[in-house]
N, C-alpha and C positions, 0 to 999 in steps of 0.2 A: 425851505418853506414849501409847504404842499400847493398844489395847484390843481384846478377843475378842467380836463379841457373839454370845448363840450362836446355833443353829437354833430355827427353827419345830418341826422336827419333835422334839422333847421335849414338847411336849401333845399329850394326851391326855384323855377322855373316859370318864365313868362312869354309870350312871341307878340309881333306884330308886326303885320305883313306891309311893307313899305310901295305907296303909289309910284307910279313912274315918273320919274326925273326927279325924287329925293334922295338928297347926299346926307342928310343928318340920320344919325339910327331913330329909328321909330318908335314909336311910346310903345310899356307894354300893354296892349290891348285885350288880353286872356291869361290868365296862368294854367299850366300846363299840368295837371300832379301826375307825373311821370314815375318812374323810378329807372337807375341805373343808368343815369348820365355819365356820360363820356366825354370828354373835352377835346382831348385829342389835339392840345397844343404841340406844335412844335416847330424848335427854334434851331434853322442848320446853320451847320458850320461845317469850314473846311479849313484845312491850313495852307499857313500862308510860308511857300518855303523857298529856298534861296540858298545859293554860297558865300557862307561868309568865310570861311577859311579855319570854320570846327568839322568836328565831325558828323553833324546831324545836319541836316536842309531844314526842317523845321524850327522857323522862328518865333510863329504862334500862330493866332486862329482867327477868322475872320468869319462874322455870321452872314448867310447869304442869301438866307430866307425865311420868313415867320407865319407860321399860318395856322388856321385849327379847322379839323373835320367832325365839331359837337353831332352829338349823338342820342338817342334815348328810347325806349319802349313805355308805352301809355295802354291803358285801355282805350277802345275806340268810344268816345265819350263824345255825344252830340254837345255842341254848343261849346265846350271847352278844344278846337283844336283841331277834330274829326274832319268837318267841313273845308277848313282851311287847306289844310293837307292835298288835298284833291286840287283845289287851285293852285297851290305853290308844282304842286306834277306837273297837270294841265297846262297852266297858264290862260285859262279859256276856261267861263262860266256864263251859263247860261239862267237869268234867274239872279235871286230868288225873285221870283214868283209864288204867287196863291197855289198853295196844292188841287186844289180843284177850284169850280168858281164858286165864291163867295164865303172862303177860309180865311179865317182874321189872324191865328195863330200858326198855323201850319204853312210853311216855305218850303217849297220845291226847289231844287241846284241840279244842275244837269252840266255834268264836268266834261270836258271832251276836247281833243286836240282839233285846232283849228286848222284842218290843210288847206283851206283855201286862202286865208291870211294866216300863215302861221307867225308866230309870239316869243319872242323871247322870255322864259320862263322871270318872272317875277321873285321879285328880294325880299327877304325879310331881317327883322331884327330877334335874335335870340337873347332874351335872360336869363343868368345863373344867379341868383338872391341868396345871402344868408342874413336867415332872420335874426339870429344873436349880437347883431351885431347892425351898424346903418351904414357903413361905406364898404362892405366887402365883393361888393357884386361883381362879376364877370358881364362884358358885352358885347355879344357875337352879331359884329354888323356885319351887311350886305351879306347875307344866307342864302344861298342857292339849293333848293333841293337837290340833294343826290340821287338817295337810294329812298326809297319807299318799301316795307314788306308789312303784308295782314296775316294774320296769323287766327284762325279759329279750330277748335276743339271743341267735342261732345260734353262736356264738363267743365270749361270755364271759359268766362267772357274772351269776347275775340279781343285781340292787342294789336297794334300798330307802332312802326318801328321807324322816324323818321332818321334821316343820317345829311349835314349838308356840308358843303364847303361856305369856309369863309373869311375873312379877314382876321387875324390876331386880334383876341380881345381887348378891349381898353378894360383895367381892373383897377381893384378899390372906387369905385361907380355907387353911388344910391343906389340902395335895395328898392327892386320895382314895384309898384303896387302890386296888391294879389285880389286882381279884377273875376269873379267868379259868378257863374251864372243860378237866376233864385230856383231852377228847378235842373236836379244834375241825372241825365239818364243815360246809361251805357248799352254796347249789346251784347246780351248776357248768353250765355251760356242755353243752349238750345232751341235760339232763335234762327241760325242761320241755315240755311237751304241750297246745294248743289244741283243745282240743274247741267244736264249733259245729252246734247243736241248734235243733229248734224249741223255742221256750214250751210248758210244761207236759209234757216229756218226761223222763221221771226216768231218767237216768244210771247206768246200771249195771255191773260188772264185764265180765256178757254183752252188752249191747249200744251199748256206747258208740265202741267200736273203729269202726264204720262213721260215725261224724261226726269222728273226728280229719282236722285236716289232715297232711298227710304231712308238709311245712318251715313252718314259721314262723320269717322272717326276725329279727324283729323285734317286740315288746308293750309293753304299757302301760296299768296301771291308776292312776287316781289319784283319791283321796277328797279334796273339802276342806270344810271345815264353816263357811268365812268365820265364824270365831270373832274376839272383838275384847274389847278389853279394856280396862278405864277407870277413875280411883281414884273410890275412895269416900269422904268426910268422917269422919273419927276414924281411919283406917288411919294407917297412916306411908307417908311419904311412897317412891315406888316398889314397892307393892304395891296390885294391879292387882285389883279385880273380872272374873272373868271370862264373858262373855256370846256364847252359845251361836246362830249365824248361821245361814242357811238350807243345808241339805246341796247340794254338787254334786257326782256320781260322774259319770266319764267316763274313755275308754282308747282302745284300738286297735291294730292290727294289724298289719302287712306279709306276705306270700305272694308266691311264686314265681306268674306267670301259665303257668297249663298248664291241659294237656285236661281234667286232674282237678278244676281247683280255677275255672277262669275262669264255670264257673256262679252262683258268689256276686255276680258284679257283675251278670249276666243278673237274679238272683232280685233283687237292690237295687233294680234299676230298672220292672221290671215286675211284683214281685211272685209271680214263676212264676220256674222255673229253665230255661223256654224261651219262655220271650215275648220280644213284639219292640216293645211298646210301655211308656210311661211311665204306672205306676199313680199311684194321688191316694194310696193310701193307707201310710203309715210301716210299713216292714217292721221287725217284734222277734224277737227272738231268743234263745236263752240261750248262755250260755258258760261253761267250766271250763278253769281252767287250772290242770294237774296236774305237780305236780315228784316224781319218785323216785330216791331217794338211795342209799348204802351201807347195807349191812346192819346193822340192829341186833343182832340175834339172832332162834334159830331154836328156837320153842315146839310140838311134838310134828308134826316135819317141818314146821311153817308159817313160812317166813322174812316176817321183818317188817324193812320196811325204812324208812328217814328218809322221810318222805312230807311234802309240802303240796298241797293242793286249796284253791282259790280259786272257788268257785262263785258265777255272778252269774247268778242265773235267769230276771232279763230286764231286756233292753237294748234300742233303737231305735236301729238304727243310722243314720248321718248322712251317713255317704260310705263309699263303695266304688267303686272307680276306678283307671284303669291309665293311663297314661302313650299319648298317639298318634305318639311321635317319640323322638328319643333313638339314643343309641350302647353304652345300656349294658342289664342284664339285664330284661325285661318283667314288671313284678311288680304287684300289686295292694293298695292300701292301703285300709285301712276303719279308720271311726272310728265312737265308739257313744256313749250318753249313758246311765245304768243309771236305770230306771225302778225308780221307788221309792212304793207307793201302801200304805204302812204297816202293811198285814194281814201282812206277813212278812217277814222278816229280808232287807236289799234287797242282803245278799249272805252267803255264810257263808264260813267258813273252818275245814278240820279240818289238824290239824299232829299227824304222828305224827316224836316225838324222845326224845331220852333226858335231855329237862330235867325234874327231880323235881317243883319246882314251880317258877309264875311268881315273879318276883324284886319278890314284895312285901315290903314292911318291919311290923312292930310297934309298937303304939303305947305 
């Protein structure tokens, strides 16, 4: 007898970011329309061995641990997920707040490590939903951000790529609602802007325009907190202690090579943005990279529009370097590693959108 089975593409994905001191998973509060979800279950075993008087020590297998590292790439889509992300990093928001005074729609979020109280990063609950079906869901409780990476190009919308640790899903679960927002805006494809600064120069409306680079081919930030996870005696079994790894931030670049911009490899190697020789000493830097979106609304003449700023205030960069051969366009790559010495938040992040508030849940 013939049989239909059907598409992959009926799941679907939902989060909601859990307050503190809840043990129940959390509603899902947003769906996520991702693509290339990763689950990343996995269930150890080891054997269990002994003499019994054959010829093998192995008498069979004993599991010894259950866990899953879900996964996925999204576009960065205000209101759907975008926002959140930065608090589940963070752990520390500032906001939302009125974009300017007397904005009804427009909320300002200023995401930023707290060193003076600093936070144990915040949980979430992840859904995996197939729609074909009502009890097939996967449910990734207690979610810790891992890895964070942004990804933007000259030619398509920027993506973000969350990755976290967390408990063994409970499955076969009701399919989650698919909570969706009435106006869906992303940021698309040649809105974003590189700025490239010295350390210690504060960035301002007036004078930031003379450190943009003109094209930015191609970027890349990415956070990860090599977090890891491991049970603990009295839990049940596939629920995961989570433990907090040492931070690595690192990203990079691409540019066109021209008259304007081929000074950044000069200044990488000597130090100067006309020298001719190789310095001892690590050149740092700061860096913004600024996306502006569709209008939200226009508060006594001031238009306010969808905004994200990514500010990393200093970085060392590790390569800057151009190609000596080749058939195709002469461009310049750099790579950087973000310098992180705890007196201050070792990166911020402000998101002007029209999400009311973060898609936390109640306990």
């Amino acid at each position: 007898m013939g049989v239909i089975a059907p598409n992959l593409a009926y799941h679907y994905w939902s989060l909601g970011i859990k307050p503190t001191g809840k043990t129940a998973p959390e509603q899902p509060l947003i769906m996520i329309p991702g693509t290339e979800f990763e689950p990343e279950k996995e269930i150890e075993h080891d054997e269990d061995k002994g003499h019994t008087g054959g010829s093998s020590l192995t008498m069979g297998m004993y599991r010894k641990k259950a866990a899953s590292s879900p996964g996925y790439e999204d576009k960065a889509r205000y209101q759907q997920g975008w926002e959140d992300y930065w608090y589940l990093l963070f752990g520390h928001v500032t906001g939302p707040d009125p974009a300017i005074a007397g904005a009804t729609k427009a909320k300002k979020y200023v995401f930023a490590v707290d060193v003076v109280n600093p936070s144990d990063p915040p949980l979430c609950t992840l859904y995996n939903g197939y729609a074909k079906t009502a009890n097939d869901a996967y449910v990734y409780d207690n979610c810790m951000l891992n890895e964070l990476e942004v990804k933007f190009k000259n030619d398509e919308p920027m993506s973000i790529a969350p990755k976290f640790v967390s408990d063994y899903p409970q499955f076969k679960q009701p399919n989650p609602a698919r909570v969706v927002p009435t106006k869906k805006v992303k940021i698309e494809a040649g809105q974003t802007v590189l700025y490239y600064a010295p350390v210690g120069v504060t960035l301002t409306e007036a004078n930031k325009a003379q450190y943009a680079f003109p094209c930015v081919i191609e970027g890349n930030v990415k956070v990860n907190n090599n977090a890891e996870s491991e049970p603990c005696g009295g839990d049940d079994f596939g629920t995961e202690t989570k433990n907090m790894g040492i931070r690595e931030s690192e990203g990079g670049f691409t540019i066109p090579w021209t008259e304007q911009t081929k000074w950044i490899q000069t200044e990488y190697e000597s130090g100067t943005t006309d020298g001719t020789k190789v310095s001892s000493e690590p050149l740092r830097k700061q860096i913004l990279i600024e996306s502006i979106g569709p209008l939200i609304e226009t508060v006594t003449s001031t238009d306010i529009f969808h905004k994200t700023a990514i500010l990393i205030p200093d970085v060392t960069i590790t390569k800057c370097d151009s190609p000596q051969s080749g058939d195709e366009r002469k461009s310049i790559e750099t790579e950087f590693k973000i310098n992180d010495e705890s007196l201050a938040s070792f990166m911020t992040v402000e998101v002007i959108s029209e999400l009311a508030n973060l898609h936390i849940g109640t306990i």
